[in-house]
N, C-alpha and C positions, 0 to 999 in steps of 0.2 A: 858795685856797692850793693849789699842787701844791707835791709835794714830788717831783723827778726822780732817780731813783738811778742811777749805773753799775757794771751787774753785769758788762758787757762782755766777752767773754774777751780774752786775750794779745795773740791773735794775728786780723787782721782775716781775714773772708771770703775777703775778697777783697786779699790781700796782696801778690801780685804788681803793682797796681796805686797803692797807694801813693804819693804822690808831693809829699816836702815841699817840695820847689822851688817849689810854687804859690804860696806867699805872700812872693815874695822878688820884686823888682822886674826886668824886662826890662832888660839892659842896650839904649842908644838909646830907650829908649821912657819917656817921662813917669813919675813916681809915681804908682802909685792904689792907697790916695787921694793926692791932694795931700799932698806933706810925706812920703809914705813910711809905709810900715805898721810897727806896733810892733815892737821888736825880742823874740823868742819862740824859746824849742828846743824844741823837740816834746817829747813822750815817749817815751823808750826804755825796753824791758823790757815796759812796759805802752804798746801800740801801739793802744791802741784809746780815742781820746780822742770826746767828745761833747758838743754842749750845743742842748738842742730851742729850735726857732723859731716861735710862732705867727703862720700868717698870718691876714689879715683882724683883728684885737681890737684891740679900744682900751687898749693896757696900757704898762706906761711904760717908757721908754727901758731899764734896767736889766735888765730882763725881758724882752727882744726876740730873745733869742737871735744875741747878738753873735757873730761867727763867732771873737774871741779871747776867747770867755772859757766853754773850753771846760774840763772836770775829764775826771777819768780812773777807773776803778776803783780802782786804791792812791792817788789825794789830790792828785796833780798838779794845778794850774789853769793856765788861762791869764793872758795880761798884763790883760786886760778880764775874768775871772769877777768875779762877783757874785749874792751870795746875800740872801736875809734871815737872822735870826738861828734857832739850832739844828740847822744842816745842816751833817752829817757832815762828812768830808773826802770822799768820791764822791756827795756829793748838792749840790743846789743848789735852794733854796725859793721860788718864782716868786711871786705875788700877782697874779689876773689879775680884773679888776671885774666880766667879764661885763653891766656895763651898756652896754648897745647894742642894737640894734632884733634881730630872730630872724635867726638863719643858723649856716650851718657853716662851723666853723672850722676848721683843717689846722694841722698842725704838724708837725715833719719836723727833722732833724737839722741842724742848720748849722756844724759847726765846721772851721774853718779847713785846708784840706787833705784834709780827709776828707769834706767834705758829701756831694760825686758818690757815693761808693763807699758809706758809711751810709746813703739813703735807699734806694740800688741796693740794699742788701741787707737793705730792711725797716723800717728806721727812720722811720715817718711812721703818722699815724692823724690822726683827728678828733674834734670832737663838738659838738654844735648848743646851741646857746642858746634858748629857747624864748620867746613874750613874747605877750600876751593876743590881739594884732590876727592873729597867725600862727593862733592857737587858734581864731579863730573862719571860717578862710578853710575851704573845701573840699577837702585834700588828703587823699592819704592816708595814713594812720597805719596802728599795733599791726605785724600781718604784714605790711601792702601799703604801709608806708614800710622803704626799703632803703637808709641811704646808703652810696656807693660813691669809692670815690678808686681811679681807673686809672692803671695804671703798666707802661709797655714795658722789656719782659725780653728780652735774647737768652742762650739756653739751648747747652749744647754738645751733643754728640751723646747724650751718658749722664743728659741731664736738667739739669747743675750751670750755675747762674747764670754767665755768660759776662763777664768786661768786658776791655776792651783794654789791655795793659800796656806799651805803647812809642808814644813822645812821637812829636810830629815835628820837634821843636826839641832839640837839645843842654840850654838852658835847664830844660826838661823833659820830663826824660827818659821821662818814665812818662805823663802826663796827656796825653788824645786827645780832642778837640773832638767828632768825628764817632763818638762811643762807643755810637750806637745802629744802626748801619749793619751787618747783618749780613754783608756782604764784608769785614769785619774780623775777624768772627770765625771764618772758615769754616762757617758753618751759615746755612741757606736756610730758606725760612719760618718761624722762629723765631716771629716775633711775636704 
């Protein structure tokens, strides 16, 4: 059982970047999904909405980290939250089996419009499952096991997390495909 709180603040990181038009359909261009995505209004006031995703687990649909069924720090949810019972209005209570063979698992932000910009700004970790056939192989453990989850940053000139605030589509205004290209940002070996 996790229990995921959002302490979030107001106002995001990285707010200039922003951009709710993402989940709203292309005009000329197919629904996706099929049939058109739920109908949803963000939150205002409180702009900083969330809901984590585990990858790799074997856990059930509800628990998957739907990208609409995200809460907010004052109680908001989305059209797709779901919770178990007992959890606040900013929290949301997962049930995950952890029956599965050893490995690390990842988990990371996913909520609807915001996932780019909340993982960009921290929102991800892991942690391993352990199980007796792992135990008895030759790795290493104590200090000389390290896991590591890498993540590309482009930085501004003063240090501060960089991402790109302007679309290349009218559609969306703010959201940019090629968001890890440092000629976007004006800064050179960032990486």
């Amino acid at each position: 059982m996790v229990r995921y709180r959002n302490h979030l603040p107001t106002t995001h990181l990285l707010q200039s970047a922003v951009d709710v038009t993402l989940w709203r359909n292309v005009p000329g261009d197919p629904p996706d999904p099929p049939g058109g995505r739920m109908p949803q209004d963000f939150p205002t006031g409180r702009n900083v909405w969330a809901v984590p995703h585990l990858h790799g687990a074997f856990d059930a649909p509800q628990f998957d980290g739907h990208p609409e069924a995200w809460f907010t720090p004052d109680g908001r949810h989305g059209p797709a939250f779901a919770t178990l019972d007992g959890a606040r209005p900013n929290e949301a209570v997962y049930a995950y089996t952890s029956r599965q063979p050893a490995t690390m698992l990842w988990y990371h932000d996913h909520a609807m419009a915001l996932t780019r910009l909340n993982i960009y700004a921290g929102l991800a970790g892991l942690y391993l499952i352990r199980d007796s056939f792992e135990e008895r192989l030759p790795l290493p453990s104590g200090a000389f096991e390290v896991p590591l989850i890498l993540q590309d940053r482009n930085l501004t000139p003063g240090g501060a997390l960089s991402y790109p605030d302007k679309g290349p589509t009218p559609y969306h205004p703010k959201w940019n495909p090629n968001s890890t290209s440092p000629a976007h940002h004006g800064v050179r070996g960032s990486r």
